[in-house]
N, C-alpha and C positions, 0 to 999 in steps of 0.2 A: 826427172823434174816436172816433165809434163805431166803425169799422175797429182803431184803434190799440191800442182793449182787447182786441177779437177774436182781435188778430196776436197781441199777448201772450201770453193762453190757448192758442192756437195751437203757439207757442211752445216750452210748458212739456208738450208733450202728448208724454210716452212713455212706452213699458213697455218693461221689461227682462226676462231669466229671473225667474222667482218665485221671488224667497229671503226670507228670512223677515225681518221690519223690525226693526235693531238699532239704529237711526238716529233714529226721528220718538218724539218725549216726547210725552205729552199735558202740557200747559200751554204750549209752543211759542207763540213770537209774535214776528213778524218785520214789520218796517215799511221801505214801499218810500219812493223819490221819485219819482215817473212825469215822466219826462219826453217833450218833440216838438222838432226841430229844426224854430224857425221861425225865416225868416230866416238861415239858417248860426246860430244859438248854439240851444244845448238848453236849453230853456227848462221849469223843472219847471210842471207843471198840477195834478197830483193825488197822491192818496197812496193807496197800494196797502197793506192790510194784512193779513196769515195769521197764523191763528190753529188751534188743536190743543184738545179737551180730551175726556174720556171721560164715553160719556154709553150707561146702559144700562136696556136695558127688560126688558119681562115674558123674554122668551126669551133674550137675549145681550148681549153687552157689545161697545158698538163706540166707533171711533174718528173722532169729528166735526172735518172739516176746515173752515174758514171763509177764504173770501177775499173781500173789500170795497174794491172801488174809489170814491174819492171827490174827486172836483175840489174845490181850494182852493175858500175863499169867494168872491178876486176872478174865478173864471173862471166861475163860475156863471152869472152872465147872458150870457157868451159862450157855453158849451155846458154845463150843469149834467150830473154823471154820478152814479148813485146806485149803483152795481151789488152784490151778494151772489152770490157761489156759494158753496153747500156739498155738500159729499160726506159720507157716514155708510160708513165699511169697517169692514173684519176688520180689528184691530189688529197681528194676528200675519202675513197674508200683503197686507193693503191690499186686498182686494179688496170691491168695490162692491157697494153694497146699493142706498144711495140718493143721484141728485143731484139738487139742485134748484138752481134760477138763475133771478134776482128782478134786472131791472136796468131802472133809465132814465136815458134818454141822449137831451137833450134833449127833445124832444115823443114820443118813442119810448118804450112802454114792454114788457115782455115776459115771462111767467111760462114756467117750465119743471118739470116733475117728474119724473124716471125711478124706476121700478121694477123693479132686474135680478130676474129671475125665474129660476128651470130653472138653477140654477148661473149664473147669469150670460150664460145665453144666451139670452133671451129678456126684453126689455123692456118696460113699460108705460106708457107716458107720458103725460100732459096738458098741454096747451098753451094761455096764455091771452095774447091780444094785442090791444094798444088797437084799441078800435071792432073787434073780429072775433070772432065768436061762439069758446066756448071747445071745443076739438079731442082727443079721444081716440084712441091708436093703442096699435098691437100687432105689435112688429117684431123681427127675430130677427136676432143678432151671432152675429160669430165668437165661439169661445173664449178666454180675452183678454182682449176689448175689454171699455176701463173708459173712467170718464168725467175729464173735462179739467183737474179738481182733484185724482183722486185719482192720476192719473199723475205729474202733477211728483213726488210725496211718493215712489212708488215708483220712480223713479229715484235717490232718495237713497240707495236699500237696496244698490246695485249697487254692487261693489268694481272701481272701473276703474282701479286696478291691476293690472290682467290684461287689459287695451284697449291694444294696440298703436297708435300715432297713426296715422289714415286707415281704422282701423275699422270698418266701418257696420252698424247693425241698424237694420231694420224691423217697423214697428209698425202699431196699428190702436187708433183713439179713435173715439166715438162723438159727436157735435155734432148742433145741430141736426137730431137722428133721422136723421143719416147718417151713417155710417161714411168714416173719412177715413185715409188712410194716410201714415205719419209716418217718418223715418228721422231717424237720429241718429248724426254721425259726431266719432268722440272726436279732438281734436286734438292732445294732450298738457296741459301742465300750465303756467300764467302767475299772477303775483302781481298781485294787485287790493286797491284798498281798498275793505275789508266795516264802512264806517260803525263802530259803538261796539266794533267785535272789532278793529278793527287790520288791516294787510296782514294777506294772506290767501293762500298760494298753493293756489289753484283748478286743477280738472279744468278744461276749456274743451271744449265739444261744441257742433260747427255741429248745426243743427234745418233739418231739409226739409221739406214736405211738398208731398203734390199738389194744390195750391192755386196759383190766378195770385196769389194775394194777398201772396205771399210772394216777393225781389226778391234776387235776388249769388247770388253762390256763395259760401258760408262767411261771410256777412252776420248773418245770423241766431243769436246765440251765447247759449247761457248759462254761467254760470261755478259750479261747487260747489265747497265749500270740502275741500280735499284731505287729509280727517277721518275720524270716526267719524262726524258730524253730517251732514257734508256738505250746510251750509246754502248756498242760490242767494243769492248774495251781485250779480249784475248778470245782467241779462237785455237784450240789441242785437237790436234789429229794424229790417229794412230793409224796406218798404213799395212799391206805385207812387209814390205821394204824398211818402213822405218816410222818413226815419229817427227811432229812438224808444229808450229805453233805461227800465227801469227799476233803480233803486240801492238797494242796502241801506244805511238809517241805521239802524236801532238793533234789534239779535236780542238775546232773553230764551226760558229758558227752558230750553236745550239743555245 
């Protein structure tokens, strides 16, 4: 199970040119149904939820992302999941300040803090993880590279309208204090049901990366809604282990 939310994140991890966000509201709140194919049927386990709102200090005003995974009450004693990630960006270009990621999963537990630094190219992090003394680092990105929350939101900003199908750009996220690199190839445009908004006709882009942990060719999809909002209304992941899907039931706010 713990794999399953990683792919997801995984997933959702791109940057596009940097245009300016006309797309992401603050008060945004989107609610998934995480599902796992066990047994051949997809079977929902948990609930995935994003959330947006402006939150500003002594110096500037930014833009707080929240995403919370939480397995149902019956699966808890099978693998209980508690997870938080948040991102703090620019509201105008999304770019990262700060991410932090609080999750447990099962007996596992695990703290993360980033601090971009130097424009963005230079990070701070702390690390804290059951039973192991807590870890300070200092490690330099490309130009770019953001973290794995604020990337889904700035793909939303991208008009792929101008994405001829077979596409591909490549990217750079940062994870676990390493740089990983991500491609994203547009496939054209399919109608989907987006839970409380109604069919939807969606962008459809396969997600790559260089990772074994990730399985097909063109397996891996997510779907935006083919808008100004351009809300992820489904997210397919195919795994070693298995396939996985997250669904949109109910978007507010957009």
């Amino acid at each position: 199970m713990k794999k399953i939310f990683l792919i997801v994140m995984t997933i959702a991890t791109l940057s596009l040119s940097a245009q300016g966000n006309k797309a992401i509201k603050s008060g945004e709140k989107f609610i998934y149904a995480a599902s796992y194919n066990m047994g051949g049927l997809m079977t929902q386990l948990a609930q995935v939820t994003m959330e947006t709102e402006t939150v500003k200090t002594s110096k500037k005003t930014l833009l707080h992302l929240n995403c919370e995974a939480t397995t149902f009450s019956k699966w808890d004693s099978f693998f209980k999941i508690r997870d938080v990630y948040e991102s703090y960006v620019d509201p105008i270009t999304l770019k990262s300040s700060l991410y932090k990621r609080d999750i447990f999963e099962g007996k596992y537990t695990k703290r993360e803090k980033y601090i971009f630094k130097n424009d963005g190219k230079t990070i701070e992090s702390t690390v804290n993880k059951k039973n192991t003394p807590e870890t300070k680092n200092t490690f330099q990105v490309r130009p770019g590279t953001q973290d794995v929350i604020s990337i889904l939101y700035k793909l939303r900003t991208i008009d792929f309208n101008t994405f001829k199908p077979g596409q591909i750009k490549s990217f750079v996220v940062v994870f676990d204090e390493k740089e990983m690199g991500v491609s994203a190839k547009y496939l054209g445009k399919e109608t989907v049901n987006a839970g409380n908004l109604g069919k939807k006709v969606c962008y459809k882009i396969s997600i790559g990366a260089k990772t074994n942990k990730l399985k097909g060719t063109d397996k891996n999809i997510i779907y935006l809604t083919a808008d100004t909002a351009k809300v992820p209304t489904l997210i397919q992941f195919s795994i070693p282990v298995g396939t996985g899907q997250l669904t949109l039931t109910n978007a507010t706010g957009i």
